[in-house]
N, C-alpha and C positions, 0 to 999 in steps of 0.2 A: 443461550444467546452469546455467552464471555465468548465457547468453547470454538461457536463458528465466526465471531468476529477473530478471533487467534488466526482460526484458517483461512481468512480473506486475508488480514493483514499479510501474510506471509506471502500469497500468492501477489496480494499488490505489490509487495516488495521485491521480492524474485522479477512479477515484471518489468518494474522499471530499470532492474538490473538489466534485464535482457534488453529493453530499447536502448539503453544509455553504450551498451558494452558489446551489442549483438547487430539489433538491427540498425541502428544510428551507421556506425563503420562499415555496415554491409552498401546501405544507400547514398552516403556521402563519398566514400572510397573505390568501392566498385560498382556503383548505377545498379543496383539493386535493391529498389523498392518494396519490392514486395511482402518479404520477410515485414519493413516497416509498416506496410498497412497491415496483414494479420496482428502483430504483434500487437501496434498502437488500438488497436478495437479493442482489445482481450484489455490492454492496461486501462484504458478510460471506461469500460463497463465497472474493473473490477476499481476502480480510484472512486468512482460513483457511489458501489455498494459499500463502500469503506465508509467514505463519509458519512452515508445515514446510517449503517451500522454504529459506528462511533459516538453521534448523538443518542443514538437508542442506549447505547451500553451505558451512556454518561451518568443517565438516572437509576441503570443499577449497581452502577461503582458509586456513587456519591459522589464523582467527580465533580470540582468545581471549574468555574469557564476555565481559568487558566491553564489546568490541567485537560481540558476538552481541548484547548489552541494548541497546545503543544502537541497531543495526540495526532489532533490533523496536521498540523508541521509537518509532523515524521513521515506522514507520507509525500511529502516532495522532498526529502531530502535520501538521496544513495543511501542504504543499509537503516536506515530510519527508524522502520516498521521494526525492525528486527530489534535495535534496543530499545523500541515504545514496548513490544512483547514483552519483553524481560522485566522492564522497568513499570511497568503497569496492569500488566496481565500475568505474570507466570504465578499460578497454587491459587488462582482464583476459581478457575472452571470445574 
């Protein structure tokens, strides 16, 4: 369970890179939408599976709430997921 929450977190992350830095400037700058609906589907499925992933993993990390809010934090914020990884997950899996 650690090993495939590691794998969503990263993909969630990568994606919000790519609406923030990819498709956001493709549909604000040049009227090109499109990119932004593929992309934004792909992000809010996999922000979804993040979430319940993250409560599931909560009880087998011992995590306590705090460290559950922070976890979810990390996924709204740029580059987040990637030091939640590190900082919470990495020699666990």
């Amino acid at each position: 369970m650690i090993k495939a929450f590691q794998i969503i977190s990263i993909l969630e992350g990568v994606s919000l890179l790519l609406i923030l830095f990819v498709s956001m400037p493709l549909k604000y700058m040049f009227d090109m939408p499109e990119a932004n609906q593929v992309i934004g589907m792909a992000h809010g499925i996999l922000f979804l599976v993040y979430v319940v992933m993250a409560i599931l993993v909560k009880s087998e990390l011992n995590w306590n709430f705090k460290t559950l809010l922070i976890v979810l934090a990390c996924s709204i914020i740029p580059f987040g997921t990637f030091w939640m990884d590190r900082k919470y997950l990495k020699g666990k899996a």
